[in-house]
C-alpha positions in Angstrom: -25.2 25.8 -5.5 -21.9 24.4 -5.8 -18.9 26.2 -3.6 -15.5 27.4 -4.7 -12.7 25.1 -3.6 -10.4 26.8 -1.6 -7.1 25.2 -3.2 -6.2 22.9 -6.5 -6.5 19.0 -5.6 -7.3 15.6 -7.2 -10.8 17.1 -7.6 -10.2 20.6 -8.5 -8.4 23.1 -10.9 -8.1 26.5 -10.9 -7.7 28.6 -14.4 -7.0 32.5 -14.3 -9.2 32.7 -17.7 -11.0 30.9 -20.6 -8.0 30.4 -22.5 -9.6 30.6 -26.1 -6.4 30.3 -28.5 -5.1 26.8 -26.9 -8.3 25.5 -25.3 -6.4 22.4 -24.6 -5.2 23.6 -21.4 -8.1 23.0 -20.0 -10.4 20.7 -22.1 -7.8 18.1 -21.0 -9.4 18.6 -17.0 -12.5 17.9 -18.4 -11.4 14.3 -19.7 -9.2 14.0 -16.8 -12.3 14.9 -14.6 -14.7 12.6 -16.5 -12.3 9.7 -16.2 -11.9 9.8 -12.7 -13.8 11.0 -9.8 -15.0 14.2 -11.3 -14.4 17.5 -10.2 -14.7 21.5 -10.8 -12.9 23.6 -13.1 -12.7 26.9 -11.7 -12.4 29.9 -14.1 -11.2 33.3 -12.9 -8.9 32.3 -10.4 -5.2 32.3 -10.5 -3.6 28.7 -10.5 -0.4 30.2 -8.7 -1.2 32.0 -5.6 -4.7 31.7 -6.3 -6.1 35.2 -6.6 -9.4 35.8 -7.6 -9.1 37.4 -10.4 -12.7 37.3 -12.1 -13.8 36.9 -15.6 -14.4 40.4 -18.2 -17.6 38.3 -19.8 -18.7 35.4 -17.9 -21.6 34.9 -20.3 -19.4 34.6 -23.4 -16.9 32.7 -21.6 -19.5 30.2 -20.4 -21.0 29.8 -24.2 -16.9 29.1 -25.0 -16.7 26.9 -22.4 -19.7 24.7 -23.2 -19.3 24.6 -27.2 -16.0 23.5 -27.0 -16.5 20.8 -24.4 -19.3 19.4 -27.2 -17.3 19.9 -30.4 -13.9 17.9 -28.6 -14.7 15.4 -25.3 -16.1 12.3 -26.8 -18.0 10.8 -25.8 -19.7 13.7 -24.4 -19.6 14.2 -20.3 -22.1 15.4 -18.1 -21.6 18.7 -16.9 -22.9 22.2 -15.4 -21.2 25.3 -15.8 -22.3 27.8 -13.0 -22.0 31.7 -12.0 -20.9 32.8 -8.8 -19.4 35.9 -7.5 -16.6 36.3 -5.5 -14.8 39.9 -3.9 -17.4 41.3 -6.4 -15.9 39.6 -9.0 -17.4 37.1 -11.9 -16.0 33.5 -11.9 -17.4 30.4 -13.4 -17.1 26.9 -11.9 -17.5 23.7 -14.5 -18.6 20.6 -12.6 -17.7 17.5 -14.2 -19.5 15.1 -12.9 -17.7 11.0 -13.2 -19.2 9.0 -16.2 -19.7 5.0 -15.7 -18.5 4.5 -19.4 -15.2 6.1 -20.1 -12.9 6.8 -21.7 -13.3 10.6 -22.5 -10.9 11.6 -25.2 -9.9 14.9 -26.2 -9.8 14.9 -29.6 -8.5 17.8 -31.8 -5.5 19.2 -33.3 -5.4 15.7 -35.3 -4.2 13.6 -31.8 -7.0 11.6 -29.5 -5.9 11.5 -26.0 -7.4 10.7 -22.9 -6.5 12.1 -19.7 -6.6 11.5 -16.1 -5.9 12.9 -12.8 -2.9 12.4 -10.9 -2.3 15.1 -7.7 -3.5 18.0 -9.1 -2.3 17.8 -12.4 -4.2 16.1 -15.5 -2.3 13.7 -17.4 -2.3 11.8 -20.3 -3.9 8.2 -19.5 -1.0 5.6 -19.5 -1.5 2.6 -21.9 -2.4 0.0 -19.0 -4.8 2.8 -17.1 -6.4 3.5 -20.5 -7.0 0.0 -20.8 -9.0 0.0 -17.1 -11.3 2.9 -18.7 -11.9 0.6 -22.0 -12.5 -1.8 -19.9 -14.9 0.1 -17.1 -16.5 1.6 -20.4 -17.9 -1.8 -21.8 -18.6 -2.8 -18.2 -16.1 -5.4 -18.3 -12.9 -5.6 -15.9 -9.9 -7.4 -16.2 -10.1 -10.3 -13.8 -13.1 -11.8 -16.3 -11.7 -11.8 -19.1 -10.6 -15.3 -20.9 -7.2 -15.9 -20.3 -7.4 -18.8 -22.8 -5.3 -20.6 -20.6 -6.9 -24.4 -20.1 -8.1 -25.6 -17.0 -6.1 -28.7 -17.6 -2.9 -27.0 -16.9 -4.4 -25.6 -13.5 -5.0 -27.1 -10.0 -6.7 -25.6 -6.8 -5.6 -28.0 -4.1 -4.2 -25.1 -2.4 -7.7 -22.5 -2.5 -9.7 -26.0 -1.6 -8.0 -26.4 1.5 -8.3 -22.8 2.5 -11.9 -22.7 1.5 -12.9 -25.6 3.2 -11.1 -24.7 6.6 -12.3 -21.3 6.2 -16.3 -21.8 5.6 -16.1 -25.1 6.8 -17.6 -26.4 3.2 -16.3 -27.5 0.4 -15.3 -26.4 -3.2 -16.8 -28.2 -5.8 -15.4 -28.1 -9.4 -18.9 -26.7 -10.8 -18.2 -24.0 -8.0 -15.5 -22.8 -10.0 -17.8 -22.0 -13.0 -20.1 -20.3 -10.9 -17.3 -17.7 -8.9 -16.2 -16.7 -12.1 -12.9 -18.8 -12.4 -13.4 -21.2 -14.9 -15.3 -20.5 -18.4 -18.2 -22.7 -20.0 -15.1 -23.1 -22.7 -13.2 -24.7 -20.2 -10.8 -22.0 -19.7 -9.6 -20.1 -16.9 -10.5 -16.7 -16.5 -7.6 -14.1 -15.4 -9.4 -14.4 -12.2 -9.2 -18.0 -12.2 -5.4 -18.1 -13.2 -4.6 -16.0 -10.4 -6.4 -18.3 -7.8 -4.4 -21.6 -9.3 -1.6 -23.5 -7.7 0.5 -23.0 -10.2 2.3 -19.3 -11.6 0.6 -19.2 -14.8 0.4 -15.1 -14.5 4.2 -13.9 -14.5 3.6 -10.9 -13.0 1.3 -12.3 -10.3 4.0 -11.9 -7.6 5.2 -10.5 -4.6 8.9 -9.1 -3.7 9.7 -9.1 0.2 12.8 -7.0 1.7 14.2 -6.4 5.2 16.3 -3.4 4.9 18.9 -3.1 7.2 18.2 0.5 8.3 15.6 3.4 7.8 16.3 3.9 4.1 17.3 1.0 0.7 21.2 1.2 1.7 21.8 -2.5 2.5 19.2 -5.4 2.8 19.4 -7.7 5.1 17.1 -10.7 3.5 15.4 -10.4 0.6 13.1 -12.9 -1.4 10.8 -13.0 -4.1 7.2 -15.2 -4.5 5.9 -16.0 -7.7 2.5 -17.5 -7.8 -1.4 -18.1 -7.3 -2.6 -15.3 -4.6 -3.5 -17.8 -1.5 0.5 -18.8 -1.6 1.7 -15.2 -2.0 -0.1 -13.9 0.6 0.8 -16.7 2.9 4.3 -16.8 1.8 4.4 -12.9 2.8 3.0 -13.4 5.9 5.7 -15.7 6.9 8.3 -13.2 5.6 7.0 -10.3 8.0 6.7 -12.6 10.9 10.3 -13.8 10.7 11.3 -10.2 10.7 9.5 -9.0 13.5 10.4 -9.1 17.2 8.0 -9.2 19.7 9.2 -7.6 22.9 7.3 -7.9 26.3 7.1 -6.0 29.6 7.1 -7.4 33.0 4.2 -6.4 35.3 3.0 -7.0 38.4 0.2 -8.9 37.6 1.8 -10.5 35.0 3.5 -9.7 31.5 2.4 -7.9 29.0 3.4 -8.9 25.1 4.0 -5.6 22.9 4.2 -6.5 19.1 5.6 -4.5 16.2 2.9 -4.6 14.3 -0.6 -5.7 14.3 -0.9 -9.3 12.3 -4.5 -8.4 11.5 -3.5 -5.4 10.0 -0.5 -6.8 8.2 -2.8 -9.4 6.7 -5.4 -6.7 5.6 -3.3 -4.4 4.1 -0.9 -7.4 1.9 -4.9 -9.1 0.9 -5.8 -5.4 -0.2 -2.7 -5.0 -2.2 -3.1 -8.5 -4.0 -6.5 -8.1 -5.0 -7.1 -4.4 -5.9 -3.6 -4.3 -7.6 -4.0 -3.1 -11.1 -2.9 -6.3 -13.2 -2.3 -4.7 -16.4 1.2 -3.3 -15.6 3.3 -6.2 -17.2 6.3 -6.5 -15.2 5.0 -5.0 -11.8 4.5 -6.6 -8.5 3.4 -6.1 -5.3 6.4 -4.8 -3.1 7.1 -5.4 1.1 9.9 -3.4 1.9 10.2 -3.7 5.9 12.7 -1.1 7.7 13.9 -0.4 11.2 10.9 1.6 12.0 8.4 0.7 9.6 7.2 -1.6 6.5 5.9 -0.2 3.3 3.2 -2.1 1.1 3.1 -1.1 -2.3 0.8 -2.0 -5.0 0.4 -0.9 -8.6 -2.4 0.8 -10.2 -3.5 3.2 -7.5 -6.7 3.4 -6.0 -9.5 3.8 -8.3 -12.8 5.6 -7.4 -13.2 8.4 -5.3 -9.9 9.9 -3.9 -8.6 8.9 -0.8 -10.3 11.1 2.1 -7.6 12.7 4.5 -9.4 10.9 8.1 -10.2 7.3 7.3 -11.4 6.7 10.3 -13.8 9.7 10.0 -14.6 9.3 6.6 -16.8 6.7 5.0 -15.0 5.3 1.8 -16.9 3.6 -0.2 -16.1 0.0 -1.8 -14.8 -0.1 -5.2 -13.1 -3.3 -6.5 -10.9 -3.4 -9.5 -10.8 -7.1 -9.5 -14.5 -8.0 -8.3 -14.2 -11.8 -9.2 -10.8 -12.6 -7.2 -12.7 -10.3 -4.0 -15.5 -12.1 -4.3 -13.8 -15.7 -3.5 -11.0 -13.7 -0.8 -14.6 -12.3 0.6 -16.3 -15.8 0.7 -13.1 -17.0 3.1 -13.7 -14.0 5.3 -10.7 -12.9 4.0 -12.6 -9.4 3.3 -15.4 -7.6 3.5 -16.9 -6.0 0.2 -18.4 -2.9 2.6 -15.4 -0.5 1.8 -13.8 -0.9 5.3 -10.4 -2.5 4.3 -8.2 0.7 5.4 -10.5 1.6 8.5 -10.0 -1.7 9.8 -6.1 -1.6 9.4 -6.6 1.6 11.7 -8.6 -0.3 13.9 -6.6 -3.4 14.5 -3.0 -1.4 14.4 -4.9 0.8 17.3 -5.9 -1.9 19.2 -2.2 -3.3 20.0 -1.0 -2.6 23.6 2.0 -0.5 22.6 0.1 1.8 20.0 1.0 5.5 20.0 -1.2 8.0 18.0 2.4 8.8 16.1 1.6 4.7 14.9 -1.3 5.6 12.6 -1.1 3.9 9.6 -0.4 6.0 7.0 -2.5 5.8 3.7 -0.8 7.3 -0.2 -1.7 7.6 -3.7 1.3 7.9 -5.6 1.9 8.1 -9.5 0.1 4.8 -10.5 1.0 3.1 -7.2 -1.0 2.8 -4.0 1.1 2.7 -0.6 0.4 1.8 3.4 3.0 2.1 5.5 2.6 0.4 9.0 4.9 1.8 12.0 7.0 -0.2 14.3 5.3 0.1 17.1 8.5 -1.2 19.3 11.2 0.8 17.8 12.9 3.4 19.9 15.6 5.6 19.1 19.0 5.1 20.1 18.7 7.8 23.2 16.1 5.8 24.2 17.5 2.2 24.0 18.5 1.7 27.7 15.4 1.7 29.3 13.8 -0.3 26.4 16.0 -2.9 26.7 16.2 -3.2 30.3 12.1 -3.4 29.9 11.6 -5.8 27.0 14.1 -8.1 28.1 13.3 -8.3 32.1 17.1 -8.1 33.5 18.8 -6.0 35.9 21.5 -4.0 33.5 24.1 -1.7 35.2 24.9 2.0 35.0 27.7 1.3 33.2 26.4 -0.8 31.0 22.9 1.3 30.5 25.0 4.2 29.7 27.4 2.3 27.0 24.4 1.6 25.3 22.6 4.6 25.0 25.5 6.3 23.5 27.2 3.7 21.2 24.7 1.0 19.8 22.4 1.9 17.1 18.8 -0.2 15.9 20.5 -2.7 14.4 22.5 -3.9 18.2 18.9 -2.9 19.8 17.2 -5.9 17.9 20.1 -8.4 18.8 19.4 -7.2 22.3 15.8 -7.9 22.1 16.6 -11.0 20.2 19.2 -12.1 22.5 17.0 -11.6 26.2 18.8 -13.4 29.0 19.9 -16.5 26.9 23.2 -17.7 25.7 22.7 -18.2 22.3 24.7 -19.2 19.3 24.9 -16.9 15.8 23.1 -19.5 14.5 20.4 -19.4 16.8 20.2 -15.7 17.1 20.0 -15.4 13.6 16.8 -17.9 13.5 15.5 -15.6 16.4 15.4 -12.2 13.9 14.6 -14.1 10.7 17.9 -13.7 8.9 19.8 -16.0 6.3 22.4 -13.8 4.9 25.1 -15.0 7.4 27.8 -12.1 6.5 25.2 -9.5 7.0 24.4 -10.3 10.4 27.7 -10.5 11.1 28.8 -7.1 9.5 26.2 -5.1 10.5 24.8 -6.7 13.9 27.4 -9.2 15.7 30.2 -7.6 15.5 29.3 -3.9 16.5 27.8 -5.4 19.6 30.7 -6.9 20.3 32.9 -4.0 20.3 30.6 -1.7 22.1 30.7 -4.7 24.6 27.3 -5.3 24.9 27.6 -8.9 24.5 30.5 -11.1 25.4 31.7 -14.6 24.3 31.2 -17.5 26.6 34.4 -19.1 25.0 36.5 -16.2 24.8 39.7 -18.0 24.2 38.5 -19.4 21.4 36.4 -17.1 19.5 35.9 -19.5 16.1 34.8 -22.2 18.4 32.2 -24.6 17.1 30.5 -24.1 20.7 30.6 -20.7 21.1 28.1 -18.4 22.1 26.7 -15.2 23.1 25.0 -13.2 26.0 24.2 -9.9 27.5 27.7 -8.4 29.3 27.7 -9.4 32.8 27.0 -5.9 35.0 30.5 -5.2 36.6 30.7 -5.6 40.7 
């Protein structure tokens, strides 16, 4: 006996009646439902404070509900329609159940549209999702298909290297026939293009930015990567490890390293966005967008399957792969497992760090055609907090005076020049090489020179402050 949701979701919709005149309004939640996940319509409850108002004649309203589902979703869905009573009042819940061969189209009123869910609200299937269900339908997905590219124009130096240190075996040409990368044509499969050397896929790319801030006011570095998905992911990598500072705390016993983020999670969540990235969207990419207290991975095409459960952790979530072939090979270099537990494990591995907070739980959302994890900083600290941070990460003695000036004038940005800058005299140069930035004027703008003027740091030249051998350290504590 099914149960009455409680509120409209990905999975649910509520309808105060069996609209008969425009039928539409809801036949499109059945192809929406049948497309997707699946889910209940439930009639006789109002979709704005949701009020059971119950049905006048459920019976008729049932016979409606079930002719008109057969005369316009094609192909047709499973379904059961079902009477309950609620406050002593007749509703009727339709459960569409998920169908492995979509697309469902409504089709009536001369159009042919398919719909999906997105939220709570059914919409009409954009071109490269409706493409997926064509694709899903004939039990086909994209990463197979012939890209009619020739395997003459395509090398894998760079995946035989990583295979081979990575199983401890090597890749043999035929190999690439049998992962699904290379035709019996002699033609690469999209799969195969994406795993070349070479950028043969335009939109096969990754774009990297270091805001300088909590929001997309002023970037500090930017770059962009363009080709196969072993160099993207390694070229990202490199990009979030220049821009991360790893702090330490001094203990008795010893010291104790404290990093921003976890760089197992890091990796799992940028593999995850590569491969399960929807690939029809010409023109998209895979987005790292890193902030003062946190980085955002975004990928296009949403996550396909069941929707996203609210507790990860708690939850089992099963494995679904839009681009089996390319997992397949990132699964045979232990890259990933093919067992669903890609999101758990970024939990895991993010909780594991010595300077995780329960506040530093990764954060997991579906967005309009885009999928997003955001990983927190795990070392940031607000400004009111900066002066003990400091004095912690860095391992020095800092005055009153001094302990004070900074927790009421320097923001995040003279916090990670602090970090940066420990005990050391160092140069710009050599600071800047520290934090991972190349935009010279930047760093100087928005880092050097406010911790100069909130006399944080001092020269060691400061006659000559455009000397060639000038450099920077911590403000000696005052006598």
């Amino acid at each position: 006996m099914l149960v009455r949701p409680k509120a409209e979701t990905t999975n649910c919709d509520f309808k105060r009646e069996v609209e008969r005149a425009k039928p539409k309004s809801w036949l499109k939640s059945v192809s929406a439902f049948a497309n997707s996940a699946g889910g209940v319509l439930v009639f006789g409850v109002s979709d704005g404070d949701h009020e059971t108002v119950g049905l006048e004649d459920a019976q008729a309203d049932a016979d409606f509900i079930s002719e008109k589902i057969k005369e316009r979703i094609e192909p047709l869905p499973c379904f059961e329609i079902e009477a309950i009573r609620e406050s002593r009042k007749d509703l009727l819940l339709v459960n569409v159940h998920p169908d492995a061969h979509p697309p469902h189209y409504y089709n009536a009123d001369g159009r042919r549209e398919a719909f999906v869910r997105v939220g709570s609200q059914s919409v009409i299937a954009p071109p490269e999702v409706l493409n997926e269900l064509i694709l899903k339908g004939t039990n086909r997905t994209w990463d197979t298909l012939d890209s009619r590219i020739p395997v003459s124009r395509a090398s894998f130096t760079v995946l035989k290297a990583a295979y081979a240190l990575r199983t401890s075996s090597d890749l043999r040409d035929s190999d690439l026939i049998s992962f699904g990368l290379v035709t019996d044509a002699g033609t690469l499969t999209n799969a195969g293009a994406l795993m070349a050397d070479e950028p043969l896929l335009r939109h096969s790319r990754v774009f990297c930015t270091r805001w300088g801030g909590k929001f997309k006011d002023e970037f500090v570095d930017t770059a962009e990567y363009e080709g196969g998905l072993l160099l993207l992911l390694r070229e990202s990598k490199a990009f979030v490890k220049r821009h991360t500072i790893e702090s330490w705390e001094k203990l008795p016993s010893g010291r104790l390293d404290r990093r921003s983020y976890s760089e197992r999670a890091v990796e799992e969540a940028l593999v995850n966005a590569l491969i399960h990235r929807s690939y029809l969207e010409l023109g998209s990419e895979v987005s790292v967008d890193m902030y003062d207290d946190r980085m955002e991975i975004v990928s296009p095409g949403g996550k396909i399957g069941l929707p996203l459960p609210n507790d990860i952790m708690a939850t089992y979530v099963p494995s679904e792969r839009r681009n089996p072939a390319v997992a397949d090979v990132f699964h045979r270099m232990h890259y990933m497992e093919r067992r669903g537990s890609g999101l758990r494990k970024i939990c895991a591995t993010t909780a594991a760090e010595d300077a995780y907070r329960p506040e530093f739980k990764p954060c997991f959302e579906v967005l309009s055609g885009f999928f997003r994890v955001t990983l927190w900083n795990m070392t940031y600290q607000q400004t009111d907090q900066v002066s003990d941070q400091v004095s912690t990460q860095v391992s020095t003695q800092v005055s009153t005076q001094v302990s004070t000036q900074v927790e009421s004038h320097v923001g995040p940005h003279v916090e990670s020049l602090l970090e940066a800058l420990g005990s050391e005299e160092l140069s710009s140069a050599e600071i800047m090489k520290t934090m991972g930035f190349s935009d010279r004027s930047t760093f100087r703008k928005n880092y050097l020179r406010p911790a100069l003027e909130a006399g944080v740091i001092e020269r060691t030249i400061p006659d000559k402050p455009k000397s060639r051998l000038q450099k920077y350290r911590r403000t000696k504590p005052q006598e």
